[in-house]
PDB file of N, CA, C, O and CB in Angstrom:
ATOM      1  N   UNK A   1      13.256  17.581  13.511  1.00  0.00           N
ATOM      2  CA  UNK A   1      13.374  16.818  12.288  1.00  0.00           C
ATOM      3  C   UNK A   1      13.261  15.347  12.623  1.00  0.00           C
ATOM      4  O   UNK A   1      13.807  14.836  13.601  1.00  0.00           O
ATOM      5  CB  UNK A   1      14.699  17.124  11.563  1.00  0.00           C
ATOM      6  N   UNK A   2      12.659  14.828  11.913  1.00  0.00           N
ATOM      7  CA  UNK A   2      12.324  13.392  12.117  1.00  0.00           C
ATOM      8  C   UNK A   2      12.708  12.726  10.516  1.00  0.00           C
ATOM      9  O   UNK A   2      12.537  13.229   9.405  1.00  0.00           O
ATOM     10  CB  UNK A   2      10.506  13.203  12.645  1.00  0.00           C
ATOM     11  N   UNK A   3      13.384  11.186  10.973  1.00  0.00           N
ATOM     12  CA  UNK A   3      13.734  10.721   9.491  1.00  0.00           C
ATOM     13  C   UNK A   3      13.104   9.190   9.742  1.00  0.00           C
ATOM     14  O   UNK A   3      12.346   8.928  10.675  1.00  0.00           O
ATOM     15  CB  UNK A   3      15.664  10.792   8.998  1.00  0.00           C
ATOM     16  N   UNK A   4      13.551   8.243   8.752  1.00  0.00           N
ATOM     17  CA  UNK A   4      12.919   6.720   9.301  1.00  0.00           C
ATOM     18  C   UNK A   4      14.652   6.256   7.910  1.00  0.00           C
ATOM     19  O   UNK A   4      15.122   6.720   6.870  1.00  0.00           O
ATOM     20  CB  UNK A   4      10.240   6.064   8.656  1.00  0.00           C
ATOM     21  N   UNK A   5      14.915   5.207   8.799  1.00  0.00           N
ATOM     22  CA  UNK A   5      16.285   4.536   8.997  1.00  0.00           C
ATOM     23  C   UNK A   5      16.174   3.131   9.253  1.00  0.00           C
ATOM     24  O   UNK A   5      15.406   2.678  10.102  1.00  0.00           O
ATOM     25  CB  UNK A   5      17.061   5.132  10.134  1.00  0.00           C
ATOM     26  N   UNK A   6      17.051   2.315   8.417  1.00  0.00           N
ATOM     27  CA  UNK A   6      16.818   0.770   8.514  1.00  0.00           C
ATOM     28  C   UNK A   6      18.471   0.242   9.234  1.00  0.00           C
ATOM     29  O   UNK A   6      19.496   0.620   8.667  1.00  0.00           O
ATOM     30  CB  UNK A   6      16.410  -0.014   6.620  1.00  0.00           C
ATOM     31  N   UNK A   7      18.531  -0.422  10.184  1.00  0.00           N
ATOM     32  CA  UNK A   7      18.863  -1.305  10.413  1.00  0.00           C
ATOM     33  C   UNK A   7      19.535  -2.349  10.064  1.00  0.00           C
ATOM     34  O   UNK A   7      19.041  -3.477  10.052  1.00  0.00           O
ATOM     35  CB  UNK A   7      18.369  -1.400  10.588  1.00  0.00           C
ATOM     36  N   UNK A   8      20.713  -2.090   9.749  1.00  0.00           N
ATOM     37  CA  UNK A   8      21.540  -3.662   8.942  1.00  0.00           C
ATOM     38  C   UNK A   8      23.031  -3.906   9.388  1.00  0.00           C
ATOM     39  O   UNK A   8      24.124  -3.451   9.050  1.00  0.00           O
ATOM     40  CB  UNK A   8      21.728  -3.506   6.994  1.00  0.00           C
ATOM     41  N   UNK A   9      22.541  -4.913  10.383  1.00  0.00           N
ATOM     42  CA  UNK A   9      23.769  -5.799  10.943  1.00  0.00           C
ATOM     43  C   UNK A   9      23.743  -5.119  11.745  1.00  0.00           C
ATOM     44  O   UNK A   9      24.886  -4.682  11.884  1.00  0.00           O
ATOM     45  CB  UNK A   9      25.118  -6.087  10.355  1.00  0.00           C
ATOM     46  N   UNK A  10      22.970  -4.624  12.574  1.00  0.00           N
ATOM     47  CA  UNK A  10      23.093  -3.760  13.853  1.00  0.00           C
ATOM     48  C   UNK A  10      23.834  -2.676  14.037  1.00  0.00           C
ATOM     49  O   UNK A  10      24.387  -2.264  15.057  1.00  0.00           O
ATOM     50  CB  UNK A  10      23.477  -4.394  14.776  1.00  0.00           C
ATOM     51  N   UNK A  11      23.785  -2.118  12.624  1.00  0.00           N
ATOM     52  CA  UNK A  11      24.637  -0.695  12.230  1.00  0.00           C
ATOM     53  C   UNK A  11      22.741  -0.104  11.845  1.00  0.00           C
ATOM     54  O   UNK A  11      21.878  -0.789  11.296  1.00  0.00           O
ATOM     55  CB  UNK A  11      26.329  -0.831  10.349  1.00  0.00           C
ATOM     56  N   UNK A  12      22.607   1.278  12.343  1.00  0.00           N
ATOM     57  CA  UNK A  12      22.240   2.323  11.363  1.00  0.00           C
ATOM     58  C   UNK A  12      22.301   2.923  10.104  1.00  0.00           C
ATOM     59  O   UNK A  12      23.211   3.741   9.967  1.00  0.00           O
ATOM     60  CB  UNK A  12      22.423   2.897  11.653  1.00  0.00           C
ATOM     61  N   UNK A  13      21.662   2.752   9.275  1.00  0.00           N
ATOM     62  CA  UNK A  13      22.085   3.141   7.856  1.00  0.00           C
ATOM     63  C   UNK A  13      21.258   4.382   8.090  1.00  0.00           C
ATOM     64  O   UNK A  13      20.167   4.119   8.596  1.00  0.00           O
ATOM     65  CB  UNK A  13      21.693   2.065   6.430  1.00  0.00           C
ATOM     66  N   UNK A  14      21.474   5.637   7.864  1.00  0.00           N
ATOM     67  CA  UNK A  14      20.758   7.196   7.289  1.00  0.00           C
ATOM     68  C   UNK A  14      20.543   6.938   6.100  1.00  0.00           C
ATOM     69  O   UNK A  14      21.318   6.133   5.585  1.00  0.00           O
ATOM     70  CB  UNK A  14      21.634   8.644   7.301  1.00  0.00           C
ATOM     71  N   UNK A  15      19.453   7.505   5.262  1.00  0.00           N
ATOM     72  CA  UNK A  15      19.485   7.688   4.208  1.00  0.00           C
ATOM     73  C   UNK A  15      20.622   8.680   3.688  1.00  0.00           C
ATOM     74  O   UNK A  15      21.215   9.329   4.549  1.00  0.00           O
ATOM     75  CB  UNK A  15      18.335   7.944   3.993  1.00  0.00           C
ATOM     76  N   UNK A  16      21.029   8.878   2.140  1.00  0.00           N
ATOM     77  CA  UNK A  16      22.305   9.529   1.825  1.00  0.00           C
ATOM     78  C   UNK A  16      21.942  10.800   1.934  1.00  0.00           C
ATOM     79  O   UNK A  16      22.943  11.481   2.154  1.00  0.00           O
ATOM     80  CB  UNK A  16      22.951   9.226   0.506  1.00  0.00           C
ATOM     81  N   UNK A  17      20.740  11.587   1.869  1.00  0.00           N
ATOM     82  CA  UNK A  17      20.641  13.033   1.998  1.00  0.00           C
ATOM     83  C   UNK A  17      20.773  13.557   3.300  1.00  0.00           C
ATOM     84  O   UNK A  17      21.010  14.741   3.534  1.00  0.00           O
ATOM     85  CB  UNK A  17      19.456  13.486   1.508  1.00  0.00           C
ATOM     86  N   UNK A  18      20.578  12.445   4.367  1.00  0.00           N
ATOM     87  CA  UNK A  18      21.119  13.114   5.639  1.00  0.00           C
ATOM     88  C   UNK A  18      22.649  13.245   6.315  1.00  0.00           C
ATOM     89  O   UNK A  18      23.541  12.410   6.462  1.00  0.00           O
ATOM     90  CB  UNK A  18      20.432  12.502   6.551  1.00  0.00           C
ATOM     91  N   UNK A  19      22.561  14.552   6.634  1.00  0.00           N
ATOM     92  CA  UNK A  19      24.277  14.791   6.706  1.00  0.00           C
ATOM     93  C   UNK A  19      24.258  15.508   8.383  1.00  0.00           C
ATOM     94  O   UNK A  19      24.618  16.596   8.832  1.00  0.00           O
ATOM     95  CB  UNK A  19      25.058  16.218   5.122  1.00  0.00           C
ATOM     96  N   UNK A  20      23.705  14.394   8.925  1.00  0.00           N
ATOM     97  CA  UNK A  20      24.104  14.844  10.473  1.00  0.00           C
ATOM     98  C   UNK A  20      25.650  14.701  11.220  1.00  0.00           C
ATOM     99  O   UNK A  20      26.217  13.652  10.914  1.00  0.00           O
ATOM    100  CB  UNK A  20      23.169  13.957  11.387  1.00  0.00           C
ATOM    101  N   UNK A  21      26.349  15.522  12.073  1.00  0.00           N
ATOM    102  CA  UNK A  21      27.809  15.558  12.261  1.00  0.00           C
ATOM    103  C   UNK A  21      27.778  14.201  13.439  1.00  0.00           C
ATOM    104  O   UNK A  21      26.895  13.845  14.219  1.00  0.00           O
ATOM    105  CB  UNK A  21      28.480  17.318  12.886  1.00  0.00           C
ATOM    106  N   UNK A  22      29.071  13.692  13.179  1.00  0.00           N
ATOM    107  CA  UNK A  22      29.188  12.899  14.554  1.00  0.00           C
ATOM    108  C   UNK A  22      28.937  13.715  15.562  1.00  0.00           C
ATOM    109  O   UNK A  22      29.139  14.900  15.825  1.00  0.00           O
ATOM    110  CB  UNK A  22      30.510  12.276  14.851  1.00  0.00           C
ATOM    111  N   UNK A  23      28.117  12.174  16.401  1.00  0.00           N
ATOM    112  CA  UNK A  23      28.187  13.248  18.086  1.00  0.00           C
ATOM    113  C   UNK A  23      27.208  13.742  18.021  1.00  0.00           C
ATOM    114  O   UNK A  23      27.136  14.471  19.010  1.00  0.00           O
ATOM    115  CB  UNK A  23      29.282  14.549  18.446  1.00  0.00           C
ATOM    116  N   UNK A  24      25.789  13.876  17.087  1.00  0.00           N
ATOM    117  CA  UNK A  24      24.666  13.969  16.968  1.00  0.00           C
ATOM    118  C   UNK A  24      23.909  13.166  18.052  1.00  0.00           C
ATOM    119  O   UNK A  24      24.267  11.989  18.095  1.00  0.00           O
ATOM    120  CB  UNK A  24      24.434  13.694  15.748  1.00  0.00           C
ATOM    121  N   UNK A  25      22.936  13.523  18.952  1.00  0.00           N
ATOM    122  CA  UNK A  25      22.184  13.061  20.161  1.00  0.00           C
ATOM    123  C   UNK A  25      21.433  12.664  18.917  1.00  0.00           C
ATOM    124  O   UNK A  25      21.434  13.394  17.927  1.00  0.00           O
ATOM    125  CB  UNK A  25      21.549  14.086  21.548  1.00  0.00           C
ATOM    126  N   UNK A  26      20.593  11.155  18.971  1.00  0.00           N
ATOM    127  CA  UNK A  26      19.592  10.944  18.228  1.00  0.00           C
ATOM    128  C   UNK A  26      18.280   9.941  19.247  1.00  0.00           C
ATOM    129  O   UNK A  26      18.833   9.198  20.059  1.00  0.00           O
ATOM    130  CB  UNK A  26      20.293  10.204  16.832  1.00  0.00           C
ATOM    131  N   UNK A  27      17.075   9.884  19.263  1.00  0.00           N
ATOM    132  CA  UNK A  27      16.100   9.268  19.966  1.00  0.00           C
ATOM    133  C   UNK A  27      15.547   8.000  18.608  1.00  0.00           C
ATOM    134  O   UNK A  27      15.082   8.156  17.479  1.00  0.00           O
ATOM    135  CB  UNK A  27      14.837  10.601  20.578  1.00  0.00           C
ATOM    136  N   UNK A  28      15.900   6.753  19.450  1.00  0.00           N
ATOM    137  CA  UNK A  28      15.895   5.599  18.220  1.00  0.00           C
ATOM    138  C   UNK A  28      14.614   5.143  18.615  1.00  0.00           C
ATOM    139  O   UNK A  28      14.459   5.436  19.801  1.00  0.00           O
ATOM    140  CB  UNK A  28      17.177   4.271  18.167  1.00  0.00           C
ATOM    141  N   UNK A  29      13.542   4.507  18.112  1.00  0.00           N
ATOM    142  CA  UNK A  29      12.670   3.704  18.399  1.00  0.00           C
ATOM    143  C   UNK A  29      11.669   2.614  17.042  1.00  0.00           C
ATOM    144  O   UNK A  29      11.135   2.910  15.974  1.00  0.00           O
ATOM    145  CB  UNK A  29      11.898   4.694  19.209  1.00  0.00           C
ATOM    146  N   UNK A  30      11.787   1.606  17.647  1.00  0.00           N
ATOM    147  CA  UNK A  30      11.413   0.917  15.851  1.00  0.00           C
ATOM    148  C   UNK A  30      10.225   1.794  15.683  1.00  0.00           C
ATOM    149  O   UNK A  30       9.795   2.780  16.282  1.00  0.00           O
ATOM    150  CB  UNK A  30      10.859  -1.155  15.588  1.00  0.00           C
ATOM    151  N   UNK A  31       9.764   0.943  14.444  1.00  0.00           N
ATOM    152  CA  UNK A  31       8.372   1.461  13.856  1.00  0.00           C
ATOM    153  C   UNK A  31       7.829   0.280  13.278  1.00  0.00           C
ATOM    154  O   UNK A  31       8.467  -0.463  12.531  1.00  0.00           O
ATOM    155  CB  UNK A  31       8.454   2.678  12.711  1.00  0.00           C
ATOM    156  N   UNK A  32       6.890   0.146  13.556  1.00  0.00           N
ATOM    157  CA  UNK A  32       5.990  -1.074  12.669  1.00  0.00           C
ATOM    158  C   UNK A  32       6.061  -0.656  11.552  1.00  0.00           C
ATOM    159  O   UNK A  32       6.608   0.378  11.168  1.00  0.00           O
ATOM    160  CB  UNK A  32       4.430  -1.371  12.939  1.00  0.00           C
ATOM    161  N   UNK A  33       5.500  -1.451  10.950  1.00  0.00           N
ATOM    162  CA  UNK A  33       5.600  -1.707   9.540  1.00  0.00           C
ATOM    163  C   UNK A  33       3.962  -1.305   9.102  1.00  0.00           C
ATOM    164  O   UNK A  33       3.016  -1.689   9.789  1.00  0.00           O
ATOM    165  CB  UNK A  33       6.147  -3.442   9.197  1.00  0.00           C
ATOM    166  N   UNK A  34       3.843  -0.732   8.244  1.00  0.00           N
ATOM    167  CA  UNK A  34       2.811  -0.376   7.924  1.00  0.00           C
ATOM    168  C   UNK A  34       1.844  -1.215   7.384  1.00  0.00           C
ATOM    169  O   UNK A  34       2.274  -2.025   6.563  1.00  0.00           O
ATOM    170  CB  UNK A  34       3.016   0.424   7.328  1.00  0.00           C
ATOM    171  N   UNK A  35       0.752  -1.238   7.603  1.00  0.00           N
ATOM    172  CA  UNK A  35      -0.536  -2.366   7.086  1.00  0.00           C
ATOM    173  C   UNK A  35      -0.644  -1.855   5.603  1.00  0.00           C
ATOM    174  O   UNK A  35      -0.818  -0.713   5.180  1.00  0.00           O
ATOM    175  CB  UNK A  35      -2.339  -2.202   8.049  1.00  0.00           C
ATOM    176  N   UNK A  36      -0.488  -3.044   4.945  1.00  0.00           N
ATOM    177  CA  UNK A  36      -0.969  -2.229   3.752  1.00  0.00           C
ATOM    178  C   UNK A  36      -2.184  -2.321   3.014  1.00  0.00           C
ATOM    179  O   UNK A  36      -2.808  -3.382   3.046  1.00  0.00           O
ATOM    180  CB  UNK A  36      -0.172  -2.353   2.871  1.00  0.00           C
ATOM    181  N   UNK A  37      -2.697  -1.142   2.207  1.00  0.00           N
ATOM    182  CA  UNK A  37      -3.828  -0.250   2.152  1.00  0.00           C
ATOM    183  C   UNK A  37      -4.804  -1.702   1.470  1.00  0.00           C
ATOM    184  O   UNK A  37      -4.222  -2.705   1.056  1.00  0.00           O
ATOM    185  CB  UNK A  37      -3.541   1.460   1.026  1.00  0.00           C
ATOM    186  N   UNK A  38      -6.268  -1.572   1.461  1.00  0.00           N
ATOM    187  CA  UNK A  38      -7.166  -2.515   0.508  1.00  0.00           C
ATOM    188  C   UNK A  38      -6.678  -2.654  -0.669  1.00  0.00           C
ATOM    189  O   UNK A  38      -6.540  -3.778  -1.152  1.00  0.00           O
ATOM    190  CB  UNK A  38      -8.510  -2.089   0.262  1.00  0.00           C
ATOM    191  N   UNK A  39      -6.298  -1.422  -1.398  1.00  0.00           N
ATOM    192  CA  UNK A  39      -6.129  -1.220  -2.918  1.00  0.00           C
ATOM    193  C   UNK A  39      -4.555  -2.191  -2.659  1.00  0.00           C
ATOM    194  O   UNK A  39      -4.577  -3.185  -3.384  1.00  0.00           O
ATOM    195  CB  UNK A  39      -6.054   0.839  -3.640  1.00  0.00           C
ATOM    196  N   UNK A  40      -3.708  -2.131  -2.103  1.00  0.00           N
ATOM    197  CA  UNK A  40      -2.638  -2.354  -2.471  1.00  0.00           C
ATOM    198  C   UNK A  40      -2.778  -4.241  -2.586  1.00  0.00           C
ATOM    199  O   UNK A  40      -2.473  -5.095  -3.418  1.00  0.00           O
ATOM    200  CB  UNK A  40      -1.565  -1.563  -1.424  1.00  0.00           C
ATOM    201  N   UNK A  41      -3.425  -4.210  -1.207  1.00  0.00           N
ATOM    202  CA  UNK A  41      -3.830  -5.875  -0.732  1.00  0.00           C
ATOM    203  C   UNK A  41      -4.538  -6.821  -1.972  1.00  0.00           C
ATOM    204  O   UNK A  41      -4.468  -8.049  -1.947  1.00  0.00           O
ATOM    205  CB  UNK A  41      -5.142  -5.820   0.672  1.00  0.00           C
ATOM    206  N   UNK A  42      -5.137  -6.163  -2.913  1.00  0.00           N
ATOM    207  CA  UNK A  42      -6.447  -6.607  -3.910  1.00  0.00           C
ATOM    208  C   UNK A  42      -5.685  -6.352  -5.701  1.00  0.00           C
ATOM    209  O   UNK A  42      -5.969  -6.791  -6.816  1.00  0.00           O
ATOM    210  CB  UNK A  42      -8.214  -5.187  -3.510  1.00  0.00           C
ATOM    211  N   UNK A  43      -4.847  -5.606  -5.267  1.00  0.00           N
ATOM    212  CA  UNK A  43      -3.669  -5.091  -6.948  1.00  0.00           C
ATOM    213  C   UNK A  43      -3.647  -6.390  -7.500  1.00  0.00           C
ATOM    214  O   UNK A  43      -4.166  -6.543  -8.606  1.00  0.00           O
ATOM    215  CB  UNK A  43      -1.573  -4.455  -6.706  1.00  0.00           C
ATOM    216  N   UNK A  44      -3.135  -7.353  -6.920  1.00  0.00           N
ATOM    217  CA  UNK A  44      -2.967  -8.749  -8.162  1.00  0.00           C
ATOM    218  C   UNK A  44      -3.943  -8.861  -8.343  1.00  0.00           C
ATOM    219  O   UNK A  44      -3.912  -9.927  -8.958  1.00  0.00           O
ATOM    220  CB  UNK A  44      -2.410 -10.206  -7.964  1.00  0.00           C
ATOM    221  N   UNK A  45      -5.460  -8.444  -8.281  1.00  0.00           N
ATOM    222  CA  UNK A  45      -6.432  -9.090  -9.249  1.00  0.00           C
ATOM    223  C   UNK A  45      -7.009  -7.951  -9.661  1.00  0.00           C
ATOM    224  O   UNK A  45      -8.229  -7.802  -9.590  1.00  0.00           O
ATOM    225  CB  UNK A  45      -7.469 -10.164  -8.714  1.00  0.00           C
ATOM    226  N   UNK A  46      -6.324  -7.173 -10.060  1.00  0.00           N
ATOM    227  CA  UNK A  46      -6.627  -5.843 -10.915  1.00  0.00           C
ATOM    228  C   UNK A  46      -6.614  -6.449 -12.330  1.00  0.00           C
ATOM    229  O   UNK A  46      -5.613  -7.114 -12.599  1.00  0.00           O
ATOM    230  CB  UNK A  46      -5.408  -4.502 -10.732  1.00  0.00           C
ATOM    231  N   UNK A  47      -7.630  -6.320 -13.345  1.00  0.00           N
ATOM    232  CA  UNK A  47      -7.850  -6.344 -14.654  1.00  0.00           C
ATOM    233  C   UNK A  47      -7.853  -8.047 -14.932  1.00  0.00           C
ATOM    234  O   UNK A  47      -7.396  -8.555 -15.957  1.00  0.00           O
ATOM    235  CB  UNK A  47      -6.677  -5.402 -15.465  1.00  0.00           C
ATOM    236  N   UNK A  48      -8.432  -8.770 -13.860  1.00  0.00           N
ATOM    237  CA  UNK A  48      -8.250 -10.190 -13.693  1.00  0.00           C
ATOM    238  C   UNK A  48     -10.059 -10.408 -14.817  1.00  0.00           C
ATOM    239  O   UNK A  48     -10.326 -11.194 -15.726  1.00  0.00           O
ATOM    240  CB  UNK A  48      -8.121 -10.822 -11.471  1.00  0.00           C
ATOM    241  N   UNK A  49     -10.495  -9.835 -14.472  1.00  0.00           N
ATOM    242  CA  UNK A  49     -11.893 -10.559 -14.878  1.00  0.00           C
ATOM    243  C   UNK A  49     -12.137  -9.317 -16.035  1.00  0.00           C
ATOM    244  O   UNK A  49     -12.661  -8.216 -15.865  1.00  0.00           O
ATOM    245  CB  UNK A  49     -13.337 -10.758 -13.368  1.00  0.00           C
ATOM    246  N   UNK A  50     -11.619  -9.854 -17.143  1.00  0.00           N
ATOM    247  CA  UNK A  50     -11.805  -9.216 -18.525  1.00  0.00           C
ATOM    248  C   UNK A  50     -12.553  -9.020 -19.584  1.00  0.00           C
ATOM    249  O   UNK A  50     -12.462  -8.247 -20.538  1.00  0.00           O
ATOM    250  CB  UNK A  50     -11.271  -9.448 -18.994  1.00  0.00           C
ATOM    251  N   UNK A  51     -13.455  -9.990 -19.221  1.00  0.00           N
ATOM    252  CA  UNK A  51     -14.872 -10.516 -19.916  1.00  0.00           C
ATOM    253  C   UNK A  51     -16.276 -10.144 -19.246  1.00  0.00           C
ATOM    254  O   UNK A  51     -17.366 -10.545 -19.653  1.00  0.00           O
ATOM    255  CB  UNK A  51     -14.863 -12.137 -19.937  1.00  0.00           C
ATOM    256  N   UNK A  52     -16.108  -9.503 -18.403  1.00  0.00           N
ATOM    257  CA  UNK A  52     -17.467  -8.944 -18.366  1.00  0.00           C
ATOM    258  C   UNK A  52     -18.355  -8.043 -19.357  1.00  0.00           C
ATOM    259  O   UNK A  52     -17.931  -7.491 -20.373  1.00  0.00           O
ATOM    260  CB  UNK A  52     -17.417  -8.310 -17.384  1.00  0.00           C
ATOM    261  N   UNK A  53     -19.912  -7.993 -18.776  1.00  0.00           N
ATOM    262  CA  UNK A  53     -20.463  -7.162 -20.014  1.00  0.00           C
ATOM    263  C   UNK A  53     -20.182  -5.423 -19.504  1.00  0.00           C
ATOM    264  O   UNK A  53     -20.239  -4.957 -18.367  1.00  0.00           O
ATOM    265  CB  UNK A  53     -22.429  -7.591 -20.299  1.00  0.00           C
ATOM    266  N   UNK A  54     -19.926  -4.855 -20.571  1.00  0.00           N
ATOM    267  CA  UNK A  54     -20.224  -3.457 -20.202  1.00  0.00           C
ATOM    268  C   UNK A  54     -20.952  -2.709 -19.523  1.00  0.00           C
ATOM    269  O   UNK A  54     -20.640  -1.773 -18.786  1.00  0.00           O
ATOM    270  CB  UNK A  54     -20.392  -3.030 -20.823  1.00  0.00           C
ATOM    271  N   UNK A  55     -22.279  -3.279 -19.866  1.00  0.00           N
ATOM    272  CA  UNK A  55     -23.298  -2.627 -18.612  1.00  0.00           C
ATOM    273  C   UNK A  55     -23.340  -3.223 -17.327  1.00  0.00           C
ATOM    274  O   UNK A  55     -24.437  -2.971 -16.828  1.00  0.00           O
ATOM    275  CB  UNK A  55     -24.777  -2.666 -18.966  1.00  0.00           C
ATOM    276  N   UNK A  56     -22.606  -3.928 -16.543  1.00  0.00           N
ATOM    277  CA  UNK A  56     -22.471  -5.073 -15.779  1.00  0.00           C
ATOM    278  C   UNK A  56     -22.978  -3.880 -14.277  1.00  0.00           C
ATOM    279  O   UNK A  56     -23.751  -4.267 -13.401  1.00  0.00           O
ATOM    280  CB  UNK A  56     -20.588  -6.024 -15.912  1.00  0.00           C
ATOM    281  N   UNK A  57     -22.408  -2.596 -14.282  1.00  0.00           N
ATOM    282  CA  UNK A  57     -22.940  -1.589 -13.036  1.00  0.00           C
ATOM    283  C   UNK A  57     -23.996  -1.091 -13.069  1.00  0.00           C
ATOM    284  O   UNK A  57     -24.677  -0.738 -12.106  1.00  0.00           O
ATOM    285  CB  UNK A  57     -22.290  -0.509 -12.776  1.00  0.00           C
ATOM    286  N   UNK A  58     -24.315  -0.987 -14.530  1.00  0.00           N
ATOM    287  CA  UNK A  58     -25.885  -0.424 -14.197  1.00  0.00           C
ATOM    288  C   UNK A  58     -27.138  -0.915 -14.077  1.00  0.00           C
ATOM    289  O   UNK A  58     -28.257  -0.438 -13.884  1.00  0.00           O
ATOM    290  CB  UNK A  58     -26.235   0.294 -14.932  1.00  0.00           C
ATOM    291  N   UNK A  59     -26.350  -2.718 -14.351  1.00  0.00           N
ATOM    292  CA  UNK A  59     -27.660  -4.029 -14.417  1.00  0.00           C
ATOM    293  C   UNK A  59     -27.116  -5.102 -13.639  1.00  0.00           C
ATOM    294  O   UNK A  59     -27.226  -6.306 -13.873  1.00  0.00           O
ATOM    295  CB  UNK A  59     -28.063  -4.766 -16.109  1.00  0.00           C
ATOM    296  N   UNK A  60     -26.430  -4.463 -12.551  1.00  0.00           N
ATOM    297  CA  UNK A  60     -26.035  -5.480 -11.399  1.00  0.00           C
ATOM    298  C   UNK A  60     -27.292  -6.420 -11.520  1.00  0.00           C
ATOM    299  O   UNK A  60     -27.290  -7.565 -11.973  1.00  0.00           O
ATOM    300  CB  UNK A  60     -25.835  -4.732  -9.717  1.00  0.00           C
ATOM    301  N   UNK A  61     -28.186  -5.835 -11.111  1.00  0.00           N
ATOM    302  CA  UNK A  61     -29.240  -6.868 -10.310  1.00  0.00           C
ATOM    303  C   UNK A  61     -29.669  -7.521 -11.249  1.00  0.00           C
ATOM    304  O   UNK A  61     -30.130  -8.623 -10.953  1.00  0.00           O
ATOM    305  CB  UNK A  61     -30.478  -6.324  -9.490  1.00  0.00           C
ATOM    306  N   UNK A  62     -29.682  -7.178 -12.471  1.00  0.00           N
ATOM    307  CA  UNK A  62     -30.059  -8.490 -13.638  1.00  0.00           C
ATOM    308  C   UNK A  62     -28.973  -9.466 -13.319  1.00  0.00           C
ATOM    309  O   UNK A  62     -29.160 -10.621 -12.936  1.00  0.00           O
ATOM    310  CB  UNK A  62     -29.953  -8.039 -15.519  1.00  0.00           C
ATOM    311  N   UNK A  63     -27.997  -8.975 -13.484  1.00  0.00           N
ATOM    312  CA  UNK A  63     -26.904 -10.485 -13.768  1.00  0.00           C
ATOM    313  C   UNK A  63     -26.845 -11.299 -12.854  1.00  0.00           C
ATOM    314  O   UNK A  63     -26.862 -12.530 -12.897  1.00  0.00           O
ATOM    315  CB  UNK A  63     -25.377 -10.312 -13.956  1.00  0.00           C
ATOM    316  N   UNK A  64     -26.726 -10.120 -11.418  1.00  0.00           N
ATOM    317  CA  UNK A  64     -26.520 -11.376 -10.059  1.00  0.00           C
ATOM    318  C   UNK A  64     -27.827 -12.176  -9.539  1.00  0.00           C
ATOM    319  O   UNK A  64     -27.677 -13.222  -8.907  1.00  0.00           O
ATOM    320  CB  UNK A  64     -25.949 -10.559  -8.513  1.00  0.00           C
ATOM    321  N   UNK A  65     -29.598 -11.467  -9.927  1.00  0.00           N
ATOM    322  CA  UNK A  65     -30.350 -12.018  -9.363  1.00  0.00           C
ATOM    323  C   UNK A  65     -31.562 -12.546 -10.227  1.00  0.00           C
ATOM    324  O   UNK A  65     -32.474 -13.319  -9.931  1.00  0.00           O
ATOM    325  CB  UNK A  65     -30.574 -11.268  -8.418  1.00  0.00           C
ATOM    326  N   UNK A  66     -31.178 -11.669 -11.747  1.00  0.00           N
ATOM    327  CA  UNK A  66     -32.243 -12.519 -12.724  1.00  0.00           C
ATOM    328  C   UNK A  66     -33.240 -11.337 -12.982  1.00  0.00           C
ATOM    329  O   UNK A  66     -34.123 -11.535 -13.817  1.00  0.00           O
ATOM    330  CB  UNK A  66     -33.109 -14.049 -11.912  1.00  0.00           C
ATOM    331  N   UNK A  67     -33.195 -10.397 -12.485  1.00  0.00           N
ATOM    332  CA  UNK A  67     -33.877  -8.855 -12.852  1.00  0.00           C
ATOM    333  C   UNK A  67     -34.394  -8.304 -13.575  1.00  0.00           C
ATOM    334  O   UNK A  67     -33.477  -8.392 -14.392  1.00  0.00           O
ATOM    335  CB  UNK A  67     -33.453  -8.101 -12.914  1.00  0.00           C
ATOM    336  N   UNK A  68     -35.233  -7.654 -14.170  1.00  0.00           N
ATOM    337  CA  UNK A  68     -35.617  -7.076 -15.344  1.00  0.00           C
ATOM    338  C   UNK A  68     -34.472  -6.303 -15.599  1.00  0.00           C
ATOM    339  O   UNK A  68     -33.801  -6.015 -14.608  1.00  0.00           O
ATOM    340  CB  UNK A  68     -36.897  -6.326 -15.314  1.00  0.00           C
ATOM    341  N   UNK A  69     -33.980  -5.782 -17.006  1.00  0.00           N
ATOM    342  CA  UNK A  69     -33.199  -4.264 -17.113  1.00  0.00           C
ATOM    343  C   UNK A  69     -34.072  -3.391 -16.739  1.00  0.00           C
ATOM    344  O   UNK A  69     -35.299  -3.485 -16.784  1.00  0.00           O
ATOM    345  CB  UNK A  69     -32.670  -3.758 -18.545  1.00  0.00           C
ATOM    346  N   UNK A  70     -33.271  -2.329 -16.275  1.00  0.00           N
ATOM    347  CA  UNK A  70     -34.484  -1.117 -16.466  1.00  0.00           C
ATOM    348  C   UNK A  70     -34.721  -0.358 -18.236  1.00  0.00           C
ATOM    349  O   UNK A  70     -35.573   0.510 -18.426  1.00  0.00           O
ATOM    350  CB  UNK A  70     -33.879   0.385 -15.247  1.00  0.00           C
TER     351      UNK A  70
END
């Protein structure tokens, strides 16, 4: 069984569902911190640009380069 446990004031905190007895052998080792994901990194500018046109994916290349539509 493996759990992940924080650290405060140089006490161990368990989460409350774990009910290990004193005197439990335990193997401690930090853990980095996880990178977080593109989507999570890019969320504040979710629904930022509200004014685009509707067809804006299927006539990329008109808007960004001056294109015919198809």
């Amino acid at each position: 069984m493996s759990i992940t446990a924080i650290v405060e004031k140089g006490v161990i905190k368990l989460p409350n569902d774990v009910l290990w007895p004193s005197g439990t052998v335990v193997r401690i080792e930090p853990v980095e911190e996880a990178v977080p994901t593109l989507l999570e990194t890019l969320k504040e500018f979710d629904g930022i640009a509200d004014d685009l046109p509707a067809d804006l994916a299927a006539n990329l290349d008109h808007y960004i380069h001056g294109h015919s539509r198809p």
